[in-house]
C-alpha positions in Angstrom: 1.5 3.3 -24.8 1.3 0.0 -25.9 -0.3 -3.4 -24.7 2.0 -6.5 -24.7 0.9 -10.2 -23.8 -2.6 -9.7 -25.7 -2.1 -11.7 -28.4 -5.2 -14.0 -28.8 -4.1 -17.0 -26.8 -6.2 -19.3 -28.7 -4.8 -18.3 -32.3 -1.3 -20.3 -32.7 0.7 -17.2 -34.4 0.5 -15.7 -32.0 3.9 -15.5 -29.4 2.7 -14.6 -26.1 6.0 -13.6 -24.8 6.8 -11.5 -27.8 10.0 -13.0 -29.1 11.9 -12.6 -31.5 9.4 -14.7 -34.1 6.3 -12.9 -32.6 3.8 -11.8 -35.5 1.9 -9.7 -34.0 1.3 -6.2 -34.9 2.8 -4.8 -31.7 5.9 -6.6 -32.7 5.6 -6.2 -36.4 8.5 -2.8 -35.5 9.9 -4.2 -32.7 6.2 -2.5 -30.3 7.8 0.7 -29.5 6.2 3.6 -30.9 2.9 1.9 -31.6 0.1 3.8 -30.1 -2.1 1.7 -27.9 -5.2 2.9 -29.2 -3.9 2.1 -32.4 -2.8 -1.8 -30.8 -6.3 -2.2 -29.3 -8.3 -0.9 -32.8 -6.1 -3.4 -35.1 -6.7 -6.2 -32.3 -10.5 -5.5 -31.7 -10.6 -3.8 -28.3 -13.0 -1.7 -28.1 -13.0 -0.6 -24.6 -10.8 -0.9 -21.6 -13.6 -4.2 -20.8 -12.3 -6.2 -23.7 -9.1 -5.6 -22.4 -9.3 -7.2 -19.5 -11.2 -9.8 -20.9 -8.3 -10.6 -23.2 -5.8 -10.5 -20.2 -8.2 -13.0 -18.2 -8.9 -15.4 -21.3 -4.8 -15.1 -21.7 -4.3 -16.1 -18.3 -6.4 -19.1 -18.4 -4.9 -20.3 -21.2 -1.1 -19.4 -19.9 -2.4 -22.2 -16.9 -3.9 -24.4 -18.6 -0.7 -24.9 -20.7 1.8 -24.3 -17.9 2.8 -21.2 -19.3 4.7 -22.8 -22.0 4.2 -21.5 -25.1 5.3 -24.0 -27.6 3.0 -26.1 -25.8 0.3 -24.0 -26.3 0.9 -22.7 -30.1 1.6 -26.4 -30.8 -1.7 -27.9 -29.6 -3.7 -24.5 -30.7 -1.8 -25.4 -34.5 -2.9 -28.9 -34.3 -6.7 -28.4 -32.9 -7.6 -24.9 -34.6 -8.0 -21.5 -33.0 -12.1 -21.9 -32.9 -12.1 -25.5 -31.7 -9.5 -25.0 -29.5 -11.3 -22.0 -27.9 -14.7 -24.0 -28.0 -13.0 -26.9 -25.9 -11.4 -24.5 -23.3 -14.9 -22.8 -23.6 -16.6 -26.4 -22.5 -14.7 -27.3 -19.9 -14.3 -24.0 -18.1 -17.1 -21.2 -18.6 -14.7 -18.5 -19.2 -17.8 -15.9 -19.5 -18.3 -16.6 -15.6 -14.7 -16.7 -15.0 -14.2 -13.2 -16.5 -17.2 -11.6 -15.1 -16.4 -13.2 -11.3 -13.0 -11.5 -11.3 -13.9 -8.1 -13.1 -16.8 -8.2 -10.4 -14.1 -8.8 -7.3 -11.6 -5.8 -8.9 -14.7 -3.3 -9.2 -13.9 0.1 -10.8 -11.1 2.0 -9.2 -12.3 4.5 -6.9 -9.2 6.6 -7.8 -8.0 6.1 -11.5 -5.3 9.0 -11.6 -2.4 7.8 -9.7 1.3 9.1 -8.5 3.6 6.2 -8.0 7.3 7.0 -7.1 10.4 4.5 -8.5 13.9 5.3 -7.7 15.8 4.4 -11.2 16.8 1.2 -10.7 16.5 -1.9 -12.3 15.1 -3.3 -8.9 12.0 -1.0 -10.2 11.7 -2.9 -13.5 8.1 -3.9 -13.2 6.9 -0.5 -11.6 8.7 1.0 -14.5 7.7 -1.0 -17.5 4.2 -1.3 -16.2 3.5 2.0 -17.7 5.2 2.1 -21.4 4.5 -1.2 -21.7 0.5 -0.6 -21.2 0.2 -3.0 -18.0 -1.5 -0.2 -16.0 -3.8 0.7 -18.4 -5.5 -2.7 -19.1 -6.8 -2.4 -15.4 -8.1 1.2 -16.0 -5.3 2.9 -14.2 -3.7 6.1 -15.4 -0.4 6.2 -13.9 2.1 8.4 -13.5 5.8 7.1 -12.0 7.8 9.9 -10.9 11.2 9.4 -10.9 12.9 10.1 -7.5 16.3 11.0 -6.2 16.7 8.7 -3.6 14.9 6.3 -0.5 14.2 9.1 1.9 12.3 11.1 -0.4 10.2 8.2 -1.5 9.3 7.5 2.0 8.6 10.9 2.6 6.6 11.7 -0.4 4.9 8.7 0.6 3.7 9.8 4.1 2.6 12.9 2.6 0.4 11.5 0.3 2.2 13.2 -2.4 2.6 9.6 -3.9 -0.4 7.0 -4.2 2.1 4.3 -3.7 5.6 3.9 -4.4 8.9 1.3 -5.2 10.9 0.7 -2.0 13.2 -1.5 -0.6 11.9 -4.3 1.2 12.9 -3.3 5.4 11.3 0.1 4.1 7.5 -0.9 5.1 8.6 -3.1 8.0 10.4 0.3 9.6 7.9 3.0 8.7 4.9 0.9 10.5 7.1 0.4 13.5 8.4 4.6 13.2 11.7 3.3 13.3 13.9 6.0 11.0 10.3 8.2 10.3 6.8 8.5 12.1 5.3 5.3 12.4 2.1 4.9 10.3 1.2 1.3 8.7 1.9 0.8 5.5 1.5 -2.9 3.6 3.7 -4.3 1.0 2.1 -7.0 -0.9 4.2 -7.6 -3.5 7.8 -7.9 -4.1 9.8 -6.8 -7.0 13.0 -7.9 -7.5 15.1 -10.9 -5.9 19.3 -10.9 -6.2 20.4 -8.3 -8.6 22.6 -6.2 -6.4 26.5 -6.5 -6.0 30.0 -5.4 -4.4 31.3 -3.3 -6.3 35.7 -2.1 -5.4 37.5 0.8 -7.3 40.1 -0.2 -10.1 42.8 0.3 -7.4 41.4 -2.4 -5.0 41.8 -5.5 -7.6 44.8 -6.7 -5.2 42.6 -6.6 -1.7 39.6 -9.4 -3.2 40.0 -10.6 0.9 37.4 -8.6 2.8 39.5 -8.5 5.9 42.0 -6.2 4.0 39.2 -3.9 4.1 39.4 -2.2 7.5 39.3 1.3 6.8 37.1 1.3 3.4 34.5 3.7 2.9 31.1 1.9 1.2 28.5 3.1 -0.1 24.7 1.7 0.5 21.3 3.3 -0.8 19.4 3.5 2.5 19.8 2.5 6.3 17.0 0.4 5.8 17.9 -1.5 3.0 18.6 -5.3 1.9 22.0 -3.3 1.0 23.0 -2.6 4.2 22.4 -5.7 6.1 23.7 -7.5 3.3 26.7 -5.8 3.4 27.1 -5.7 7.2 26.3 -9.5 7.7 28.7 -10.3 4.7 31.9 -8.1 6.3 30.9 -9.7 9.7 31.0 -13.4 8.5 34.8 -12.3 7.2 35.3 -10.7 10.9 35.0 -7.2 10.3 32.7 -4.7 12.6 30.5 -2.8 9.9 30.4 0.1 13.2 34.0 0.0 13.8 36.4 -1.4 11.0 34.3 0.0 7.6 32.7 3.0 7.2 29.2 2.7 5.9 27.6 5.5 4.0 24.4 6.5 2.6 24.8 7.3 -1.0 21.7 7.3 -3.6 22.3 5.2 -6.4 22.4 7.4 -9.1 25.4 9.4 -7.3 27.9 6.2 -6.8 29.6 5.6 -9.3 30.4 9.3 -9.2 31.4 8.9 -6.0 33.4 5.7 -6.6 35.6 7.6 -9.3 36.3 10.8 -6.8 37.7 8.4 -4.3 35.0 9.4 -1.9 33.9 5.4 -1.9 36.4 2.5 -1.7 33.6 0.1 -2.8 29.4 -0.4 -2.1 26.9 -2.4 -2.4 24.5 -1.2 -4.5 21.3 -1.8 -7.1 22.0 -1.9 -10.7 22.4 -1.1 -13.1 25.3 1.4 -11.2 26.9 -1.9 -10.5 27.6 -2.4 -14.1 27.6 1.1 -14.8 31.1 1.2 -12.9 32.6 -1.5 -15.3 31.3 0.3 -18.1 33.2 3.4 -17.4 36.5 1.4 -16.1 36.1 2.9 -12.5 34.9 -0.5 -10.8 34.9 -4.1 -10.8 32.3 -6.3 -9.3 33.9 -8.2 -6.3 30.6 -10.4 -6.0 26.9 -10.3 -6.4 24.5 -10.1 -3.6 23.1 -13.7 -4.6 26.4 -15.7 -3.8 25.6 -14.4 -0.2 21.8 -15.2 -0.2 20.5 -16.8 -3.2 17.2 -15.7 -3.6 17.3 -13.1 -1.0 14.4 -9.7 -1.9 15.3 -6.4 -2.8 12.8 -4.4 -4.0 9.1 -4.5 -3.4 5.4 -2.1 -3.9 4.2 -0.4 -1.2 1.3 1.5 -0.4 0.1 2.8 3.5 -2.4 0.3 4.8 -4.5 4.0 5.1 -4.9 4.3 0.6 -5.7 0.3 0.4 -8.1 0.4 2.6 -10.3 3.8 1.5 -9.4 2.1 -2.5 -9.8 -1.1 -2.3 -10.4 -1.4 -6.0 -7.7 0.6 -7.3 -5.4 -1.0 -4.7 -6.4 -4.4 -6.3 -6.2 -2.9 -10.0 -2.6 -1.7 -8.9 -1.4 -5.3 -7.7 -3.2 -6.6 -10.9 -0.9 -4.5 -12.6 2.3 -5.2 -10.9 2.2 -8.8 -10.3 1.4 -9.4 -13.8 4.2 -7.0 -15.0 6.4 -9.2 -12.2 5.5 -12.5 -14.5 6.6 -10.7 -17.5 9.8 -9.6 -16.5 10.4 -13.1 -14.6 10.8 -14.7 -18.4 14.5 -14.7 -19.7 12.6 -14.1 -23.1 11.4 -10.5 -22.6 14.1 -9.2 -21.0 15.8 -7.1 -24.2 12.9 -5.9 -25.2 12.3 -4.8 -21.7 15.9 -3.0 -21.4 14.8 -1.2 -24.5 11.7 -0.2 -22.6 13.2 1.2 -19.5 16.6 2.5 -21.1 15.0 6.0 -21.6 15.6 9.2 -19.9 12.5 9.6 -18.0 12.9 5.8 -16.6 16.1 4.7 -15.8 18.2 7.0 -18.4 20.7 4.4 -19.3 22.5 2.5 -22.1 20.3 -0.4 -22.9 23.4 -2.3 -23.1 24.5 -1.8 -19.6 20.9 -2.9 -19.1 20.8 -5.9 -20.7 24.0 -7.1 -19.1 22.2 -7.0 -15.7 18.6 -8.4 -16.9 20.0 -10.8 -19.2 23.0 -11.6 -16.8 25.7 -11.5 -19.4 28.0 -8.8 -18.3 31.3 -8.0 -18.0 32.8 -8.5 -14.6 35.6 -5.4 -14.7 38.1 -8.4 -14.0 39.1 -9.0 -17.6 36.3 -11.9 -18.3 32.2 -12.2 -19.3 30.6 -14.0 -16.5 26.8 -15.9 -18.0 24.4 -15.8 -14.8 21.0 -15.9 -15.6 19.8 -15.7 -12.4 22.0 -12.4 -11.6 18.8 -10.4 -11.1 15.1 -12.3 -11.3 11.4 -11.4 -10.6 9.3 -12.8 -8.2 6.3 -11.4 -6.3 5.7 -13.7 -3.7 6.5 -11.6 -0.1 7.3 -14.5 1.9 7.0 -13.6 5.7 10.3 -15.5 6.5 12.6 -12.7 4.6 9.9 -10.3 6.4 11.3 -11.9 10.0 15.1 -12.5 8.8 15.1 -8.6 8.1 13.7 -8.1 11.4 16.4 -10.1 13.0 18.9 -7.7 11.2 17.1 -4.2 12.4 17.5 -6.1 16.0 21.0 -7.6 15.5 22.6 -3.8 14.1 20.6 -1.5 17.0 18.0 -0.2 14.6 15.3 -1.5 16.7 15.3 -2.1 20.5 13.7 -4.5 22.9 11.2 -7.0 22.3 10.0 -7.9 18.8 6.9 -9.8 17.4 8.7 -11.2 14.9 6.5 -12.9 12.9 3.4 -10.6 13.6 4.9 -7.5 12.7 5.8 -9.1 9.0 2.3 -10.9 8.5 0.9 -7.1 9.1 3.0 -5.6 6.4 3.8 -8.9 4.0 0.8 -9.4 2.3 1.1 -12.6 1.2 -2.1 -13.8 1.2 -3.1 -10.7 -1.0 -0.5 -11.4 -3.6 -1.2 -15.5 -3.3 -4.8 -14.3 -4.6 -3.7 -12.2 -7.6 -1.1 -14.7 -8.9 -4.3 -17.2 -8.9 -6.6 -14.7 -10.6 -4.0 -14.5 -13.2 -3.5 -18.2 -13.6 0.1 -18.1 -12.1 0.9 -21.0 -9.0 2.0 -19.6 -5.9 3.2 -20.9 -2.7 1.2 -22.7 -0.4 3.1 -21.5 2.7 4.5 -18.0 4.2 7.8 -19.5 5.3 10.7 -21.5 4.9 14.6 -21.5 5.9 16.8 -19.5 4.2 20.7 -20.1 3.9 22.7 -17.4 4.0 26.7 -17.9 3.5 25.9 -21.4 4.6 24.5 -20.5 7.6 20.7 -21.6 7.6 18.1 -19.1 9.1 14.8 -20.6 11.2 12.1 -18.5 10.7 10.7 -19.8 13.9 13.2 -19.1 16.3 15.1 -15.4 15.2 15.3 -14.5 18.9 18.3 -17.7 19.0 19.4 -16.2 15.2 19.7 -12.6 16.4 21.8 -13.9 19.5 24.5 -16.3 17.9 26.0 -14.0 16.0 29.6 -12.9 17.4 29.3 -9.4 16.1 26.1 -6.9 16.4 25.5 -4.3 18.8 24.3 -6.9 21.3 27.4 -9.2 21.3 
């Protein structure tokens, strides 16, 4: 493995994003294939302490300077490593800083650890957490376990067979109220992913772009409980279609649809990437639209973990959100994203072209329609689990029959969002987070009141209630 981001942030050569100018020895062959006991000797770590005291002092210093780096390697260039390190040092007594927060993670109780991803790039920071060294720095030994699909990560889950596990956002809400599985409380304080999912039509669809000329398709979605499938229903229902009635909606796991797709067995889904793009790539698909032209910003992905593990762990629970959150960050910077589709490209992670990966992370892709579309935002990374997505997906379980009767909306998502959890890490690790737990959301111009879903749920024209 290898560490990345521990450059000393008080020396100005070094990049702590790891660009393309980065001279660090990590970096010196691009970082892959350089062992990280060989990166911690060269750098002067000698244990798995100094680590972490380089990823607190880095985190300070990311803060203080706004987490710009030409900011920082511009005033440490101008001041001096040692004096600018001596001011810092002055002003803020990082000694007690570093000891205060090693003291409130505590040694994990449980350092050898299953955690199950299903290979998307939803799961990027799950994923690259581990070649990338981002468990290891808070004395975690994971193991991610590739998985076939969303019922066997919930499953395996329940069993205990996986510590915790990548699942789709409505996963955690469902499982703690048994709806799809046996109920049993599980928390998700972190999310992983935001956008990055699309509608994807066969090569023989490019003449029926109008979603009412899709009465009769047969689509594709990863899991009942998914951001996939209420996407997709509230998206066919704003153009007047009943998802129960006029579509066919199927579960498919991901790595089997563009498989499907070129059989004929699919007219079209909505999935994660990278099989989005994976459909251009092999001329069997286009990409009708992506998923944040319906919500723009709307979660995907998240970390989970049953309330049961967190609470007999607590310290390898926090270590573990340490971990993600800060691998999150990473992967929220447009700068590391090649070198992150390098890192999850292999076979034992996502087993993909890193091209077909880089069109989704970097969002330069081809669109299958004959042009190259430029969206940075196509896919991003955020942690923050606000409770208002936790309440609109709620509204969606309600509004398509999955759950019945009468909900406590916002109680139900404070028990499983963890905000307050992840709002706590983020400040740990120098990062701002939001002050509050909701806000509106628009959603195909229609905006959505966290405060009043009952009213949300009830004027829509189609759902199983209307």
């Amino acid at each position: 493995m290898i560490f990345k981001s521990l450059g000393d942030p008080f020396a100005p050569e070094s990049d702590l994003r790891h660009s393309k100018d980065c001279g660090c020895s990590a970096c010196g062959d691009k970082g892959y294939g350089v062992a990280a006991s060989a990166v911690s000797a060269e750098d002067g770590f000698a244990s798995s302490e100094a680590v972490m005291d380089r990823v607190i002092e880095s985190a300070i210093i990311r803060s203080i300077f706004g987490h710009s780096e030409l900011s920082r390697r511009s005033f440490a260039r101008m001041l001096g490593t040692g004096s600018l390190a001596a001011a810092v040092g002055a002003a803020l007594p990082l000694d007690k800083a570093k000891a205060a927060i090693k003291e409130s993670l505590g040694k994990p109780e449980k350092a050898d650890l299953n955690v199950g991803f299903v290979p998307i790039t939803c799961a990027t920071p799950i994923i690259m957490a581990h070649p990338m060294g981002f468990y290891e720095r808070y004395g975690l030994n994971v193991k991610v376990i590739k998985t076939a699909g969303w019922a066997v990560a919930r499953d395996k889950s329940l069993n205990k067979e996986y510590d915790a596990a990548h699942m789709l956002t409505p996963m955690p809400l469902a499982i703690t109220m048994g709806a799809g599985s046996t109920a049993e409380p599980f928390l998700m304080p972190a999310v992983e992913n935001i956008n990055g999912q699309a509608i994807v039509l066969h090569v023989d669809h490019l003449d029926k772009r109008d979603p009412k000329q899709w009465k009769g398709f047969k689509f594709g979605v990863p899991f009942e409980y998914s951001m996939h499938n209420f996407l997709l229903r509230y998206y066919v229902a704003e153009h007047g279609l009943d998802p129960d009635k006029d579509i066919q909606i199927r579960v498919v796991p991901p790595p089997e649809m563009v498989a499907n797709l070129r059989a004929g067995n699919l007219d079209g889904y909505l999935s994660p990437d990278p099989f989005n793009q994976r459909a251009v790539w092999e001329k069997v698909g286009f990409i009708h639209t992506l998923t944040k032209d319906i919500w723009d910003g709307h979660p995907c992905c998240a970390f989970a973990i049953s309330e049961a593990f967190a609470k007999e762990n607590p310290n390898t629970y926090g270590a573990l959100l340490m971990s993600i959150v800060e691998a999150t960050h990473y992967a929220h910077d447009p700068a590391n994203r090649k070198e992150i589709s390098e890192a999850i490209a292999p076979a034992n992670y996502l087993n993909q072209p890193v091209p077909v990966i880089e069109q989704v992370l970097t969002g330069r892709y081809a669109d299958g329609l004959g042009a190259v579309q430029d969206v940075p935002d196509r896919i991003d990374f955020d942690p923050f689990p606000w409770h208002s997505m936790g309440v609109w997906i709620l509204t969606q379980m309600k509004r398509w029959g999955y759950v019945e009767g009468d909900i406590d909306y916002k109680g139900i998502a404070e028990k499983v969002y963890l905000a307050s959890d992840c709002r706590d890490v983020m400040a740990k690790l120098g990062y701002e987070a939001p002050k509050e737990t909701y806000k509106s959301h628009v959603i195909m111009g229609k905006t959505f009141d966290p405060n009043t879903p009952e009213d949300y749920v009830n004027s829509f024209a189609i759902g199983k209630g209307a």
